[in-house]
PDB file of N, CA, C and O in Angstrom:
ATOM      1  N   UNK A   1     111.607  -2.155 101.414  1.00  0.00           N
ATOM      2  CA  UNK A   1     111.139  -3.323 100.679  1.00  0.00           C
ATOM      3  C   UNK A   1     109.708  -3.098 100.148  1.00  0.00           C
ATOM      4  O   UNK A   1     109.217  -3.537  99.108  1.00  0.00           O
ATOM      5  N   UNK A   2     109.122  -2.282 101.137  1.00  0.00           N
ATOM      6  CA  UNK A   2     107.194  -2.340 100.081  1.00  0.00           C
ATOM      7  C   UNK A   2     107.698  -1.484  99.555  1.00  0.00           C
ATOM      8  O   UNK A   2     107.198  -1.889  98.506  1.00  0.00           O
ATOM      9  N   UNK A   3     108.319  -0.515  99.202  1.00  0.00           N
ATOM     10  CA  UNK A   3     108.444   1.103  98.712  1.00  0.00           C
ATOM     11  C   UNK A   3     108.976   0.137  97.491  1.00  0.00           C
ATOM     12  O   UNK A   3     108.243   0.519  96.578  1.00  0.00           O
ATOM     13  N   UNK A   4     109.622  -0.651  97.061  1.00  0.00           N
ATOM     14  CA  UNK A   4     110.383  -0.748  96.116  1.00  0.00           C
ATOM     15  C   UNK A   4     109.078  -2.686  95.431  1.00  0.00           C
ATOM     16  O   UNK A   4     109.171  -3.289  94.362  1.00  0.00           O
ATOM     17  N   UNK A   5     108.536  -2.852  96.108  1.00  0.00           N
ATOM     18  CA  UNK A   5     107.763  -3.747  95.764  1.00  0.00           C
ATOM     19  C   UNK A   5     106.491  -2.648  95.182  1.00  0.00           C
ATOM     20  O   UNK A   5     106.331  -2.773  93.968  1.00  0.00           O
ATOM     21  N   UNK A   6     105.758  -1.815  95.701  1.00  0.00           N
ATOM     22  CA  UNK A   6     104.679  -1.122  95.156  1.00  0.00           C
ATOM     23  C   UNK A   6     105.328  -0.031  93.865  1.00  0.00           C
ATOM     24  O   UNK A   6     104.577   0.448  93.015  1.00  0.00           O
ATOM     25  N   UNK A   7     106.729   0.230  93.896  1.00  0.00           N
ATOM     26  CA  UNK A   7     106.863   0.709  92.517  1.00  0.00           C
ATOM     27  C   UNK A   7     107.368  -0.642  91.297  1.00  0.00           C
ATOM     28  O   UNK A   7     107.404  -0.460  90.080  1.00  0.00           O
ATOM     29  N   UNK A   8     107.683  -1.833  91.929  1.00  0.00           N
ATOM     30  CA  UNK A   8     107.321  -2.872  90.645  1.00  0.00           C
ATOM     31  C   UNK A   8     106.062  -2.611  90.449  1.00  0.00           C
ATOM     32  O   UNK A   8     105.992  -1.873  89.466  1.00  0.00           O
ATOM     33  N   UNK A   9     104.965  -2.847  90.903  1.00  0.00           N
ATOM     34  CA  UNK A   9     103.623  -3.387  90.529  1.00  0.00           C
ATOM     35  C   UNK A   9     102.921  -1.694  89.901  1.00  0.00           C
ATOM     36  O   UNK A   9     101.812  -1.704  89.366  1.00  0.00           O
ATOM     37  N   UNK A  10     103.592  -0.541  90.030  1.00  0.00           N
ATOM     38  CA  UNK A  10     103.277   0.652  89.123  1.00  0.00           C
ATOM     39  C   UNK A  10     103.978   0.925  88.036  1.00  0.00           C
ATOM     40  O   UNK A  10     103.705   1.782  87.196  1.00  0.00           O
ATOM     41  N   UNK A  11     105.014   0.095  88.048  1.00  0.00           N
ATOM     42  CA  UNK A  11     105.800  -0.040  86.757  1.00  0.00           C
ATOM     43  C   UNK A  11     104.899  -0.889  86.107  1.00  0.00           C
ATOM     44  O   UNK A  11     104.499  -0.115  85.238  1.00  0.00           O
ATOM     45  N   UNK A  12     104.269  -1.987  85.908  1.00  0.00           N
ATOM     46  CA  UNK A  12     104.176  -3.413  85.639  1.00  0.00           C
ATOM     47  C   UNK A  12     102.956  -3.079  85.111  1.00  0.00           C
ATOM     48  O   UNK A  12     102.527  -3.569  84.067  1.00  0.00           O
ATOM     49  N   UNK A  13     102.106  -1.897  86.085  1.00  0.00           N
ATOM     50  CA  UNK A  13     101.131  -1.504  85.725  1.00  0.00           C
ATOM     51  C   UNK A  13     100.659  -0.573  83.992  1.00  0.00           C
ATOM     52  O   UNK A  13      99.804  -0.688  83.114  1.00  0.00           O
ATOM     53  N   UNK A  14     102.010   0.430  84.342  1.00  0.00           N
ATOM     54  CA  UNK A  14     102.297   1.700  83.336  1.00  0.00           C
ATOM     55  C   UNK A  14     102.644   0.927  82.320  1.00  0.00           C
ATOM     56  O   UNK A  14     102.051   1.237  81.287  1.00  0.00           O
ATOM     57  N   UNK A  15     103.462  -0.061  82.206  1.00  0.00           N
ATOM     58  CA  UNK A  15     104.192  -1.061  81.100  1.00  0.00           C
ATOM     59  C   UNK A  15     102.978  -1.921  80.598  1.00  0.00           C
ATOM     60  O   UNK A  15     103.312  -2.645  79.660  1.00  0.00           O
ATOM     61  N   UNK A  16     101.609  -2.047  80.978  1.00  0.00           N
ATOM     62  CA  UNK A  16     100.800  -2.909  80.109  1.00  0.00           C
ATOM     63  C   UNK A  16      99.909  -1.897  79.708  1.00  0.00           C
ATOM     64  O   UNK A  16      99.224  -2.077  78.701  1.00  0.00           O
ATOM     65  N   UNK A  17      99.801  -0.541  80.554  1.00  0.00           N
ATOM     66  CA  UNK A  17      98.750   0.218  80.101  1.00  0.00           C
ATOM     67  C   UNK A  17      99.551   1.218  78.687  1.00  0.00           C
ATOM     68  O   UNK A  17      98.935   1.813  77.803  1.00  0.00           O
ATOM     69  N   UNK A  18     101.225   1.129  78.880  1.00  0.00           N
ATOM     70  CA  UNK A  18     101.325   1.665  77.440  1.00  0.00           C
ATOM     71  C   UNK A  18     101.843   0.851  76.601  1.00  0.00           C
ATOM     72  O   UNK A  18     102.658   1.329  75.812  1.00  0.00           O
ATOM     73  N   UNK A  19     101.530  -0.608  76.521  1.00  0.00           N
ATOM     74  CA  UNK A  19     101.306  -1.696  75.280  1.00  0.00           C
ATOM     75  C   UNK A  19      99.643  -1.842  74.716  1.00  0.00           C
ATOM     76  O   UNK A  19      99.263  -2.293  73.635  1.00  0.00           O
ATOM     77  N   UNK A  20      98.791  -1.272  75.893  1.00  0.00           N
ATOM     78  CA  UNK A  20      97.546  -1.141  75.253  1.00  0.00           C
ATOM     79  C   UNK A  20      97.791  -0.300  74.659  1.00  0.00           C
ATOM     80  O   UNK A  20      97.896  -0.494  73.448  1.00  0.00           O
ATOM     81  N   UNK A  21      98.023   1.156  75.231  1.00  0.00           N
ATOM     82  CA  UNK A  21      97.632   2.410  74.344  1.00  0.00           C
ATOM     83  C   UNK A  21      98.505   1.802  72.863  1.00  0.00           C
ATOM     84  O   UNK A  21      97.925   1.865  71.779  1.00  0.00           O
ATOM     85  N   UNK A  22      99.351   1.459  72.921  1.00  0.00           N
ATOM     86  CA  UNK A  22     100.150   0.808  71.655  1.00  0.00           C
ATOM     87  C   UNK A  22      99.185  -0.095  70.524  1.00  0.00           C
ATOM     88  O   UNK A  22      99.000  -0.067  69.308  1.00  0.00           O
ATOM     89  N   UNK A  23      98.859  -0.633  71.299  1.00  0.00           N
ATOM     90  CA  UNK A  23      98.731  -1.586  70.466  1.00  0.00           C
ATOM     91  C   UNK A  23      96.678  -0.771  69.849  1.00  0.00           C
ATOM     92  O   UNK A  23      96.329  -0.886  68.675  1.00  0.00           O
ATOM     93  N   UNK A  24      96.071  -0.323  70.540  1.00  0.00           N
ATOM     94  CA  UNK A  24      94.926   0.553  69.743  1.00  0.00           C
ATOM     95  C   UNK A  24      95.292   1.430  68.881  1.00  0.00           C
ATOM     96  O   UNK A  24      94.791   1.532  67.761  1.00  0.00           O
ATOM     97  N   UNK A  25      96.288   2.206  69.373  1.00  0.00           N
ATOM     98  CA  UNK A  25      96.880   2.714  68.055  1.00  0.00           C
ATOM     99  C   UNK A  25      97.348   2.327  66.917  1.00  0.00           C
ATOM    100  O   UNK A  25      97.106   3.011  65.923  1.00  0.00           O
ATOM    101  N   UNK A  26      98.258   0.935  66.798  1.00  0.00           N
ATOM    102  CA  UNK A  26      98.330   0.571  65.905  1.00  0.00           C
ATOM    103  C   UNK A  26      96.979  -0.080  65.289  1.00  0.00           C
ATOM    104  O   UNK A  26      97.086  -0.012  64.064  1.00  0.00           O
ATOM    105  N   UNK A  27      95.901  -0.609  65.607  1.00  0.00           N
ATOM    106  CA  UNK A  27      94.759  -1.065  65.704  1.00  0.00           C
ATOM    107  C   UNK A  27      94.041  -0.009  64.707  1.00  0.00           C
ATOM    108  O   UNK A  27      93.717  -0.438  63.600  1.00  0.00           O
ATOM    109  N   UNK A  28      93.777   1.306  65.016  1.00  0.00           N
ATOM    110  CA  UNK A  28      93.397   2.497  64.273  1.00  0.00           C
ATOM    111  C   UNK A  28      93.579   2.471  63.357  1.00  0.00           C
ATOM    112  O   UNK A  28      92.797   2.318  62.419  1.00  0.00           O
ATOM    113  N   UNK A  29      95.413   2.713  63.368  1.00  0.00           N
ATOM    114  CA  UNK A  29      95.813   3.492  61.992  1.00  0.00           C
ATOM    115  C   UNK A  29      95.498   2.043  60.710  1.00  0.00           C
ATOM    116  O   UNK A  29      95.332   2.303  59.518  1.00  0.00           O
ATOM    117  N   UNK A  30      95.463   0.373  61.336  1.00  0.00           N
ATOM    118  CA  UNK A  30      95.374  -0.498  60.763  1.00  0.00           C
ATOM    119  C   UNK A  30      93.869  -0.251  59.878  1.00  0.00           C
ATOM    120  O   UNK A  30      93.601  -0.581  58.722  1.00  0.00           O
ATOM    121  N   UNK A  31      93.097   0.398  60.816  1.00  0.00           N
ATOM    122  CA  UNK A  31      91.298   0.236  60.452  1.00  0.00           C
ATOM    123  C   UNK A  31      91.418   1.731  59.367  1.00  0.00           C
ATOM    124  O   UNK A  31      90.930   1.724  58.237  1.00  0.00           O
ATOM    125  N   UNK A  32      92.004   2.707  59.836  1.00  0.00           N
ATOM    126  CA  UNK A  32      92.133   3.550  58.983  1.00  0.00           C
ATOM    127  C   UNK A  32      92.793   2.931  57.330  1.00  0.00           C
ATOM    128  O   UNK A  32      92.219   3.411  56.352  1.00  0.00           O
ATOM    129  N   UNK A  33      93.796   2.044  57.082  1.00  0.00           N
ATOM    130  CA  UNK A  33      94.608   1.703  56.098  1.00  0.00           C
ATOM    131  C   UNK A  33      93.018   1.345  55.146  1.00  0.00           C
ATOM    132  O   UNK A  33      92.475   1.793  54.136  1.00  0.00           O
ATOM    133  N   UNK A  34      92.751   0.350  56.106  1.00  0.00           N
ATOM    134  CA  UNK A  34      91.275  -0.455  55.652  1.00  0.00           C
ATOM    135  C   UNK A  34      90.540   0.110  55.037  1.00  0.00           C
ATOM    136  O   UNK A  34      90.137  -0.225  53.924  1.00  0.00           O
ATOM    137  N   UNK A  35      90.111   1.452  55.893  1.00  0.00           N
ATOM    138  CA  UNK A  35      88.978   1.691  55.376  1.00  0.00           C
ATOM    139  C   UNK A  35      89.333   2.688  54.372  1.00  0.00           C
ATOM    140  O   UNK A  35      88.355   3.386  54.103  1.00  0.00           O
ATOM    141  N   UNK A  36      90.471   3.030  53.669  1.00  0.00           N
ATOM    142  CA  UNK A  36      91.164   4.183  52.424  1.00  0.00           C
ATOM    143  C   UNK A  36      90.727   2.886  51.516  1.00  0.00           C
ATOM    144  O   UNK A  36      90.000   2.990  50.529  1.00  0.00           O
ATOM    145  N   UNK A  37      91.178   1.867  51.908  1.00  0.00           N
ATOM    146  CA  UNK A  37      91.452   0.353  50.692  1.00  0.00           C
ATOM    147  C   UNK A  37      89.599   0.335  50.310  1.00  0.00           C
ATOM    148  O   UNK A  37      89.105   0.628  49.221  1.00  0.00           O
ATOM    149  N   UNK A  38      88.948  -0.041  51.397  1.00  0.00           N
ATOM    150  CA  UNK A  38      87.470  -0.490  50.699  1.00  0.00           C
ATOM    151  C   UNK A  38      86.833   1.386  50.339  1.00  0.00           C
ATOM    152  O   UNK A  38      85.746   1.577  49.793  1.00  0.00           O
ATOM    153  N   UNK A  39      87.318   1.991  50.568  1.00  0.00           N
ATOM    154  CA  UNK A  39      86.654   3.325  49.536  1.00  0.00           C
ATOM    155  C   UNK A  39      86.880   3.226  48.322  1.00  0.00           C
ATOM    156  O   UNK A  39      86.117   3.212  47.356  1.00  0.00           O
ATOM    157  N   UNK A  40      88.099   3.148  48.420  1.00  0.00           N
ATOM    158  CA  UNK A  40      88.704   3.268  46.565  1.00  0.00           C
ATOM    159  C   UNK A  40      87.862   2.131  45.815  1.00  0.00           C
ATOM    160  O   UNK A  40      87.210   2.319  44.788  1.00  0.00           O
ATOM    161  N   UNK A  41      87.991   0.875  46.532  1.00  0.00           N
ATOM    162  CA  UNK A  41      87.833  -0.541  45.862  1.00  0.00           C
ATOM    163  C   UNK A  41      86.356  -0.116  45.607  1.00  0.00           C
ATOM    164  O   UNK A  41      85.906  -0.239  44.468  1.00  0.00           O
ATOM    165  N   UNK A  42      85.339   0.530  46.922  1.00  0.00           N
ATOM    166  CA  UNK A  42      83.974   1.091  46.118  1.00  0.00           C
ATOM    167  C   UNK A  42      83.963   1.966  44.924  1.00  0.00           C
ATOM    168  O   UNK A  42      83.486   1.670  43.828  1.00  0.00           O
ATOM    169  N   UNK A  43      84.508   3.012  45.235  1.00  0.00           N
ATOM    170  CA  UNK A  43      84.097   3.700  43.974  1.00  0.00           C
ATOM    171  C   UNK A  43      85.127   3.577  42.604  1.00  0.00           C
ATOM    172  O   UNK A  43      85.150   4.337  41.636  1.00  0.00           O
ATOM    173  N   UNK A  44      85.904   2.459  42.835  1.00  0.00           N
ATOM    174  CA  UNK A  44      85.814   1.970  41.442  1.00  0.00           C
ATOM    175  C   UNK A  44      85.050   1.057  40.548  1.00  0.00           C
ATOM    176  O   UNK A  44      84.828   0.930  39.344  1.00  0.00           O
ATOM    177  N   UNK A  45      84.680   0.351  41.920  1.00  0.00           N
ATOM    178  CA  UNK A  45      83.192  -0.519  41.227  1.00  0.00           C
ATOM    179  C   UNK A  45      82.139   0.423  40.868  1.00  0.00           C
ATOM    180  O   UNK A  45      81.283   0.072  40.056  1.00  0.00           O
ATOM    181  N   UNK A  46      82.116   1.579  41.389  1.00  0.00           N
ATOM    182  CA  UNK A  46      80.515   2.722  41.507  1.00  0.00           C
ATOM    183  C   UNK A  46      81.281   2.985  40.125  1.00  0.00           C
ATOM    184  O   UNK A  46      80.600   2.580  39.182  1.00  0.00           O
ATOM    185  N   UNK A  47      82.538   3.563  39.723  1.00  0.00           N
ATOM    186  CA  UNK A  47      82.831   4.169  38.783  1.00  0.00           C
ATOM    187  C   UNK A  47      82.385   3.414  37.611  1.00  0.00           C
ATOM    188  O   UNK A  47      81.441   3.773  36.908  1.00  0.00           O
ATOM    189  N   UNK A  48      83.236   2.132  37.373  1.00  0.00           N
ATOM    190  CA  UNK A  48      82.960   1.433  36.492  1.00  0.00           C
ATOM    191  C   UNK A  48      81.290   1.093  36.048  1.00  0.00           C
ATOM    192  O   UNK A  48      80.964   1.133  34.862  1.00  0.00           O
ATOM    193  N   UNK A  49      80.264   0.749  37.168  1.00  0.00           N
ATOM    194  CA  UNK A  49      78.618   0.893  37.038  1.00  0.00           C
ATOM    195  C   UNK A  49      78.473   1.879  36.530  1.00  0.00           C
ATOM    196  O   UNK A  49      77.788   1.695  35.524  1.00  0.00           O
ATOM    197  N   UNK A  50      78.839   3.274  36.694  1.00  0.00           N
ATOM    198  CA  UNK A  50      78.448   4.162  35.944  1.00  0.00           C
ATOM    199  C   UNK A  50      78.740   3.768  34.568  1.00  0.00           C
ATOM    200  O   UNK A  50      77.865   3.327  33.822  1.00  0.00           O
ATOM    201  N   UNK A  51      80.041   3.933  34.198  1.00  0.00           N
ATOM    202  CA  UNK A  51      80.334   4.064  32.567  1.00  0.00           C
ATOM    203  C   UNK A  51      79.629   2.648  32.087  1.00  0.00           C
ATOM    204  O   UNK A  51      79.125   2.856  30.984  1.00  0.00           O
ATOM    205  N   UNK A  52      79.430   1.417  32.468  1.00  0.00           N
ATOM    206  CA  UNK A  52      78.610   0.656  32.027  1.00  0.00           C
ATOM    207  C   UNK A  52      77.256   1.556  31.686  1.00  0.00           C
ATOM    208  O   UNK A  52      77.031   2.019  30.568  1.00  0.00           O
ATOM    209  N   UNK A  53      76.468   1.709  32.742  1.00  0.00           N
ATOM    210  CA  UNK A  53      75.453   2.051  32.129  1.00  0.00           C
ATOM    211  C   UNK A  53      75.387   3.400  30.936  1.00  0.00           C
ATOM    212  O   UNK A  53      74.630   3.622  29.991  1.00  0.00           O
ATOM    213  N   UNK A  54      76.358   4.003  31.405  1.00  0.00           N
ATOM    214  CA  UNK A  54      76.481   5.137  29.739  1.00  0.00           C
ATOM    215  C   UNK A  54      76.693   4.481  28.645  1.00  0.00           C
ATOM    216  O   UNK A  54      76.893   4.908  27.508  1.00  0.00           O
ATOM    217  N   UNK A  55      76.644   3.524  29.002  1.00  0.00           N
ATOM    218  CA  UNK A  55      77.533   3.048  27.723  1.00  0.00           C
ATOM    219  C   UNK A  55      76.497   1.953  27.013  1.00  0.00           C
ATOM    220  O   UNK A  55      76.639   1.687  25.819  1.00  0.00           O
ATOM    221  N   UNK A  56      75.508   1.368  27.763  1.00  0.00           N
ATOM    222  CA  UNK A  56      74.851   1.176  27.051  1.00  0.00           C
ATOM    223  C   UNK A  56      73.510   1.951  27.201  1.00  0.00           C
ATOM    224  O   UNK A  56      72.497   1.291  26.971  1.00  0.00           O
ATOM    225  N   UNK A  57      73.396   2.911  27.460  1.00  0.00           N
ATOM    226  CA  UNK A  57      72.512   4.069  26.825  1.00  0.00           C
ATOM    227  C   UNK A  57      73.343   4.669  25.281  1.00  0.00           C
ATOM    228  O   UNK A  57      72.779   5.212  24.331  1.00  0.00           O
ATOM    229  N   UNK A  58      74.094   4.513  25.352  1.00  0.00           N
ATOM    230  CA  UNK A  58      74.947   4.858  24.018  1.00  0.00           C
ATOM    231  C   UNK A  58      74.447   4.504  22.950  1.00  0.00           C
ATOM    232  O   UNK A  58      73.918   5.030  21.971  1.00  0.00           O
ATOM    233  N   UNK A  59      74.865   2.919  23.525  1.00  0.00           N
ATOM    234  CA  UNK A  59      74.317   1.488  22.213  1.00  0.00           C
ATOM    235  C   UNK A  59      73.162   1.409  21.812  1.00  0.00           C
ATOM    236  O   UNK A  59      72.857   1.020  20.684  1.00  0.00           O
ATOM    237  N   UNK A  60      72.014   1.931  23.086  1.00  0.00           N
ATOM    238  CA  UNK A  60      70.895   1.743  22.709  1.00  0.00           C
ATOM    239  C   UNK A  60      70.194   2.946  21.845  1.00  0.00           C
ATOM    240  O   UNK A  60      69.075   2.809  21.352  1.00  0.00           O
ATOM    241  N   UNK A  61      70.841   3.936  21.738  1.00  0.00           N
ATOM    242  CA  UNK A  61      70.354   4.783  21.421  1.00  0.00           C
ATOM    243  C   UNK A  61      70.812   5.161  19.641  1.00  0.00           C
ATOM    244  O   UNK A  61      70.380   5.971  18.821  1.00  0.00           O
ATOM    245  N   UNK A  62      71.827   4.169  19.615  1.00  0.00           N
ATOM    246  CA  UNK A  62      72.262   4.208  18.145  1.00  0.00           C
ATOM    247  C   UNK A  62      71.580   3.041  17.180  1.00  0.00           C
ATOM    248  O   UNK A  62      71.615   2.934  15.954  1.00  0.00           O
ATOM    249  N   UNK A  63      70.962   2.225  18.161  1.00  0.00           N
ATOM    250  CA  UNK A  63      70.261   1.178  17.244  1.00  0.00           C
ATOM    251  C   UNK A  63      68.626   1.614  17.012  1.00  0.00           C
ATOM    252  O   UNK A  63      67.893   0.913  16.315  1.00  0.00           O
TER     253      UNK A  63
END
């Protein structure tokens, strides 16, 4: 009866410690998704600031 009561409570144990490891992992790869999304979303704003400002060095330089 303890032999079979102390392997519930190491089961019970292993079963929340691999819903953590679960669930940080999914946690990661979530922060990873994130952080691909706000790179791009930067350097298309950086991109676009650039060609703005070429662009009116362009204008200004033709008037």
């Amino acid at each position: 009866m303890k032999t079979q009561l102390f392997k519930a409570l190491l089961d019970s144990h292993a079963s929340e410690h691999g819903a953590r490891m679960t669930a940080m992992n999914k946690a990661t790869d979530n922060a990873g998704e994130m952080l691909k999304e706000l790179r791009l979303s930067y350097n298309k704003a950086r991109q676009a600031a650039i060609t703005n400002e070429i662009l009116e060095i362009v204008a200004e330089r033709k008037h």
